[in-house]
C-alpha positions in Angstrom: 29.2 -6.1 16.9 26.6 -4.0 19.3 23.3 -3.1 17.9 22.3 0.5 17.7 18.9 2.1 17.7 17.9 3.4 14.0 16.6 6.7 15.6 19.1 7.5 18.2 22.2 6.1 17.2 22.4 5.0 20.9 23.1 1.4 22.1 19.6 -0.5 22.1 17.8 -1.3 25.5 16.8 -4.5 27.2 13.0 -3.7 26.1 14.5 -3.2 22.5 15.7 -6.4 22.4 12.8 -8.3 23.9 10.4 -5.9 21.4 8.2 -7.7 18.6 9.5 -7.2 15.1 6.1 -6.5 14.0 5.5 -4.1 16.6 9.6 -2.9 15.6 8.3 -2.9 11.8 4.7 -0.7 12.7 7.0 1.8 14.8 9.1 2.4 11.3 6.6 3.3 9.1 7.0 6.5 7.7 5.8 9.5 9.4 2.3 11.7 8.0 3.1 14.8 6.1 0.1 17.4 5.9 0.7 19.8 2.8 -2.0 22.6 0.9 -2.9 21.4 -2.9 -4.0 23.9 -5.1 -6.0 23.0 -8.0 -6.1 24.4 -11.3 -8.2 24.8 -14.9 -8.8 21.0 -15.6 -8.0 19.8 -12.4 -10.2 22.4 -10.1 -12.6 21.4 -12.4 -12.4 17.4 -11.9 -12.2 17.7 -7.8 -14.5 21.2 -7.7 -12.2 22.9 -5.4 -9.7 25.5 -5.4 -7.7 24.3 -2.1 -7.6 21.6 0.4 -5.2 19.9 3.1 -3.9 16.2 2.2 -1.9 14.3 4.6 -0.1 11.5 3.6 2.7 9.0 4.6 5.8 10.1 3.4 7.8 12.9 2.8 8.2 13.0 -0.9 6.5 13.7 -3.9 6.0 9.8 -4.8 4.7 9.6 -1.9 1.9 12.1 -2.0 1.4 11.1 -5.7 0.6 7.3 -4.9 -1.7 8.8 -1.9 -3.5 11.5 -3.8 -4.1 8.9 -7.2 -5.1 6.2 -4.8 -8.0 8.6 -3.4 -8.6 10.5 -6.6 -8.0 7.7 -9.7 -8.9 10.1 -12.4 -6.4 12.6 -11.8 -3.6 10.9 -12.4 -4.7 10.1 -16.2 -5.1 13.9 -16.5 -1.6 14.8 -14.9 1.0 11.8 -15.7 2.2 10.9 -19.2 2.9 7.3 -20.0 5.0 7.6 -22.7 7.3 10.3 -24.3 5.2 11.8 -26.7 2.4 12.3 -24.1 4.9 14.4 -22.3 5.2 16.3 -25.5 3.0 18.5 -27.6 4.3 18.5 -31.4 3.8 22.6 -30.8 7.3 22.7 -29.2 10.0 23.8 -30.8 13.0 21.6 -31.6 15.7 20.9 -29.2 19.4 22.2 -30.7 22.1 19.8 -30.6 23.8 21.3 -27.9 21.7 23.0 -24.8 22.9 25.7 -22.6 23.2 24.8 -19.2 22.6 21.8 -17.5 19.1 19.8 -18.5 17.6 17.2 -17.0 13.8 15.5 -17.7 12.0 13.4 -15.5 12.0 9.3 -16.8 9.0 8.4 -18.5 6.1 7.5 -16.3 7.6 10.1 -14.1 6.4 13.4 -16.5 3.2 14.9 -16.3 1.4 15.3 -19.8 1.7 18.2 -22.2 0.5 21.4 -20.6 -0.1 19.8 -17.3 2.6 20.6 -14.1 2.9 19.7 -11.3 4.3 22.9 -8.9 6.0 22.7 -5.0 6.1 25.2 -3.2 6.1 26.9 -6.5 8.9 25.0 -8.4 8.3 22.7 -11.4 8.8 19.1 -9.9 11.4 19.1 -12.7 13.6 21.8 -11.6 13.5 20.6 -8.4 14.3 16.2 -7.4 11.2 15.1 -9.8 9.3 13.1 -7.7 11.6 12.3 -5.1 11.7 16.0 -4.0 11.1 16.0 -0.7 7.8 17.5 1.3 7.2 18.8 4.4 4.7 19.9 6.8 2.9 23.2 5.1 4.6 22.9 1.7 2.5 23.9 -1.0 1.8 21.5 -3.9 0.2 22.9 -7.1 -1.6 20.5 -9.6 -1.8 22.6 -12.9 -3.5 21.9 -15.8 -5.0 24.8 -17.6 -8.0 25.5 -20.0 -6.5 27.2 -22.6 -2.7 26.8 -24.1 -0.8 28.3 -26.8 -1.2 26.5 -30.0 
C-alpha cells in the first residue's frame, strides 16, 4: 500500500522518504494560534490588565488553557473547579426532574468554579465544545470572574 503525505493527500516524495522522523515529528507539531484575552473582576485584578495577545500551540481551548496556566499558575486555582461542588454555589436553585431542552455540563476538572466563566468569542465554553472548542487566529477569549455576585 503507497504512502501518502498527511498534509496533501498526495503520494510522498523521494526526500519524504529519505527525511528524519524527528525532523518528520518537529514538522507535525501543532501550529501557533494568536487570540485577545480579556480579563475581568478577580482575574484583571490577579494579572493587572484589562487585555493582552497570547499565542499558543494549538487550536483549542485545552490548548490555550494548559498554555495560559503554565505561564500564569494562579489563575487556574481561581477559574477551574476540581470537584462538583466547586462548580456549584448552594445559591442555585434546584434542578427539576426533567429539563427542557437539551443540557449538557462540562466533566469535572473541565468546569470553571462558581461565578467564574470562561467566554469565546462571547459564548460560555459550555454552550459551545467545552474545552475542545476550537480557536483561531483573532478569537476572543474572556476569562470572567467578577467582584460581586448575587447571593
Amino acid at each position: 500500500m503507497a504512502q501518502t503525505s498527511e498534509i496533501s493527500g498526495s503520494p510522498p516524495t523521494e526526500a519524504d522518504m529519505d527525511a528524519d522522523p524527528d525532523e518528520a515529528a518537529a514538522a507535525a507539531t501543532e501550529a501557533e494560534t494568536t487570540v485577545t484575552v480579556r480579563c475581568t473582576g478577580h482575574v484583571r485584578t490577579e494579572l493587572d490588565v484589562h487585555e493582552f495577545e497570547f499565542a499558543f500551540e494549538g487550536d483549542t481551548l485545552r490548548a490555550f488553557l494548559d498554555e495560559l496556566f503554565a505561564e500564569y499558575p494562579q489563575l487556574q486555582d481561581m477559574l477551574i473547579a476540581e470537584s462538583e461542588a466547586d462548580a456549584t454555589h448552594s445559591g442555585w436553585a434546584p434542578t427539576p426532574e426533567e429539563l427542557p431542552g437539551t443540557w449538557s455540563k462540562n466533566p469535572v476538572g473541565e468546569q470553571t468554579i462558581a461565578y467564574a466563566r470562561i467566554l469565546v468569542n462571547g459564548h460560555f465554553n459550555e454552550n459551545e465544545n467545552g474545552f475542545d472548542t476550537e480557536l483561531e487566529a483573532g478569537d476572543r477569549v474572556a476569562l470572567v470572574y467578577p467582584f460581586m455576585f448575587c447571593c
